[in-house]
C-alpha positions as CSV (number, residue, x, y, z in Angstrom):
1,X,103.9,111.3,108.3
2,X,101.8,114.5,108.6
3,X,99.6,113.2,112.1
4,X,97.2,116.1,112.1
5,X,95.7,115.1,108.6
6,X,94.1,111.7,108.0
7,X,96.3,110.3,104.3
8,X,94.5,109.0,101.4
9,X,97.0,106.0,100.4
10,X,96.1,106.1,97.2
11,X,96.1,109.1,96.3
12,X,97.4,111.8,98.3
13,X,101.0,112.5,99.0
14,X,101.0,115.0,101.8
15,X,103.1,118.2,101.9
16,X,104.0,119.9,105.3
17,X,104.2,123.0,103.7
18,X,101.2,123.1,101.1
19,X,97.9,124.0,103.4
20,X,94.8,121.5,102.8
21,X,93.2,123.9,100.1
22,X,96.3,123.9,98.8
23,X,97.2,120.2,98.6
24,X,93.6,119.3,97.1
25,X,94.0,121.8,94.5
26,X,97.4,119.8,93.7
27,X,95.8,116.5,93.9
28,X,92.6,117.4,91.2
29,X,95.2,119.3,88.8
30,X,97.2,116.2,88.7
31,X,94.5,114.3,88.4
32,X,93.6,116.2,85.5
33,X,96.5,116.5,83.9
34,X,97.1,112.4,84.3
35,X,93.3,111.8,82.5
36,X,94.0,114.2,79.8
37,X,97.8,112.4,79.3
38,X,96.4,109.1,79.3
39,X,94.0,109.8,77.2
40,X,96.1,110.2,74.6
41,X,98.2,107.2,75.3
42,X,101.1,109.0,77.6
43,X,101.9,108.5,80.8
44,X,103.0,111.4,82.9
45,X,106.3,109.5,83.4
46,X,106.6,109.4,80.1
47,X,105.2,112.6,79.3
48,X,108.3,114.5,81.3
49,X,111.0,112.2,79.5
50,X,112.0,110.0,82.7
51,X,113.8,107.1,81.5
52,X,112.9,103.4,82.4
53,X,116.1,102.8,84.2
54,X,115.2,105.8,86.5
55,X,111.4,103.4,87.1
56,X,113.4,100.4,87.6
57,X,115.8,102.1,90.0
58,X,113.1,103.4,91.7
59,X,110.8,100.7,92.3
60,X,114.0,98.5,93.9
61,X,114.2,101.0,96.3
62,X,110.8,100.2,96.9
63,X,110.7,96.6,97.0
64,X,113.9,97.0,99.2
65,X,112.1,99.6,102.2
66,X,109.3,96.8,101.8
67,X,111.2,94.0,102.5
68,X,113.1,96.2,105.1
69,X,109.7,96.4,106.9
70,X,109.5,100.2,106.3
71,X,106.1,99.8,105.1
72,X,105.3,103.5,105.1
73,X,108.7,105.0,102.8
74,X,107.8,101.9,100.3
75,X,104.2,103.2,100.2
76,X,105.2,106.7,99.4
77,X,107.9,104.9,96.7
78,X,104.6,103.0,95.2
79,X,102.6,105.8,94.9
80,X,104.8,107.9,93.5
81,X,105.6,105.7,90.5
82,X,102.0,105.3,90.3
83,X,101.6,108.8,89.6
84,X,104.0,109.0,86.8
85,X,102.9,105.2,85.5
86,X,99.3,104.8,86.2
87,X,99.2,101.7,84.2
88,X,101.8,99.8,85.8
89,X,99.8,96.7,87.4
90,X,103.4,95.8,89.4
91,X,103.3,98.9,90.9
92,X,99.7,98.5,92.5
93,X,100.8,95.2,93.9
94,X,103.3,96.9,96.2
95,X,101.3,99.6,97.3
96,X,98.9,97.2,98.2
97,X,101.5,94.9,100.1
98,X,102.6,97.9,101.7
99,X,99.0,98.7,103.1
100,X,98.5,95.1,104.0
101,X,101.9,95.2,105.8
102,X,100.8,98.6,107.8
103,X,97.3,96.8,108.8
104,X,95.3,99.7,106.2
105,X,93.2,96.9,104.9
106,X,90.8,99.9,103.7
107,X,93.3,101.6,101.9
108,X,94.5,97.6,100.3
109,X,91.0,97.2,99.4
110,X,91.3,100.0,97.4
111,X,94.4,99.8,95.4
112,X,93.6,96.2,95.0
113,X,90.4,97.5,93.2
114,X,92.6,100.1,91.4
115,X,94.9,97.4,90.1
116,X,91.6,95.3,88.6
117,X,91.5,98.1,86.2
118,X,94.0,97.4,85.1
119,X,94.0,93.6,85.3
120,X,90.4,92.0,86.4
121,X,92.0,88.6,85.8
122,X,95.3,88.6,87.3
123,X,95.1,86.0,90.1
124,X,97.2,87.7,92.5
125,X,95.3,90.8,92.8
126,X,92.1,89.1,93.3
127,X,93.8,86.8,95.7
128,X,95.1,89.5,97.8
129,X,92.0,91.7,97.6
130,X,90.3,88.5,99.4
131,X,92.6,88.7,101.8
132,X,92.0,92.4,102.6
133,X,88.4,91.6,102.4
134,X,89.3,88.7,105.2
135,X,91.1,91.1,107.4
136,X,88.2,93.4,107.6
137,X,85.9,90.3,108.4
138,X,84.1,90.4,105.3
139,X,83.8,87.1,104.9
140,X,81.7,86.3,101.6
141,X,82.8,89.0,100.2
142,X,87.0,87.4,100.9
143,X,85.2,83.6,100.1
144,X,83.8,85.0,96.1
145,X,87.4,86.5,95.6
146,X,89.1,83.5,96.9
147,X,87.1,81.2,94.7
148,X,87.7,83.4,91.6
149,X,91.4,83.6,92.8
150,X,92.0,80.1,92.4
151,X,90.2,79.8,89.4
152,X,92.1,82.1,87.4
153,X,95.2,80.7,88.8
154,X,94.0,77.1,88.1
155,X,92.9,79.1,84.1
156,X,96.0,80.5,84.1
157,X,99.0,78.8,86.2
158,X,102.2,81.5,86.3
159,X,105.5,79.3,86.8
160,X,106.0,78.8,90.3
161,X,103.1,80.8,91.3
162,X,101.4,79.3,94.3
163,X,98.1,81.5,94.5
164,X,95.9,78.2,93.6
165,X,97.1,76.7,97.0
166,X,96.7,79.7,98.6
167,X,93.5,80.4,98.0
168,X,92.4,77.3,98.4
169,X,93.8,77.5,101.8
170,X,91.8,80.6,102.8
171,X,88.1,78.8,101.6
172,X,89.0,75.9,104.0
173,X,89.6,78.6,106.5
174,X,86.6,80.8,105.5
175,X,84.0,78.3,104.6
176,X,82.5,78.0,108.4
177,X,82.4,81.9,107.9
178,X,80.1,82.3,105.2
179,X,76.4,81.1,104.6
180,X,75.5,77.5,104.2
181,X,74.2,77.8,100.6
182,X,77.6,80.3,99.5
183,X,79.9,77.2,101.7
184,X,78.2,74.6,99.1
185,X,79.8,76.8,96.5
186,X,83.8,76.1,97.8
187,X,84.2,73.5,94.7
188,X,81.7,74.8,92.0
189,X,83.5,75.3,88.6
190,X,81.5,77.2,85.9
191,X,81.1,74.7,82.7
């Protein structure tokens, strides 16, 4: 990784040989480019023919450097199929496992609230966007996502999914962290 730049995980890839102007210039054309594509219902993955098989492959390479413990190659993996499949929820997930797993709970905060774009409701997200929030000591902040967490997983159970425990876990562990009056709040269930 380039050491003399500070990275944007979410959405910069750097290039050694492109100079700063350069790579900004890259990034806001792409950017463009993605907007402009998705507006009209294409991905760029999609736009430049890439065939699923090539996304699947691609993303088990991923998931493999992850689970490998080579946090930063899976990153780059993740955020590369982000930029060709913007709209791929999974894909968020293991960029933001990879940020959690490389201590960037900034940069996990973020994709975590990239990937609630996509999905607002998807337990897991919200889940592990609480924990982010936790790891940065932002306590009510992890306590309200925790709570909502475990709600949508109650809402909504996924088969084998264990985000309801989980969460409820973390508010044991969080409630002395948080205001009195938000603590009160650990059971509340909107009617």
């Amino acid at each position: 990784m380039n050491t003399h730049q500070e990275f944007d995980w979410v959405s910069n890839d750097p290039d050694a040989k492109l100079t700063p102007e350069q790579s900004q210039k890259l990034v806001e054309v792409t950017q463009e480019l993605v907007f402009f594509g998705l507006e009209n219902n294409v991905e760029p993955g999609d736009a430049v023919g890439l065939s699923q098989s090539y996304f699947d492959a691609l993303h088990e390479l991923a998931a493999r450097h992850y689970n490998s413990r080579r946090f930063d190659s899976a990153a780059t993996l993740y955020q590369r199929l982000l930029r060709l499949k913007p709209l791929q929820l999974v894909y968020y997930k293991g960029l933001g496992a990879c940020c959690m797993g490389l201590e960037r709970y900034d940069a996990a905060v973020k994709v975590y609230h990239s990937a609630r774009v996509i999905d607002a409701l998807d337990a897991e997200v919200v889940y592990y966007l609480g924990l982010a929030y936790y790891f940065q000591k932002d306590f009510p902040a992890a306590f309200d996502l925790m709570r909502f967490a475990r709600l949508q997983a109650e809402d909504d159970p996924k088969p084998g999914s264990k985000i309801a425990a989980f969460a409820t876990q973390m508010l044991e562990r969080i409630k002395s962290l948080v205001p009195p009056e938000q603590a009160a709040l650990i059971d509340f269930r909107p009617s």
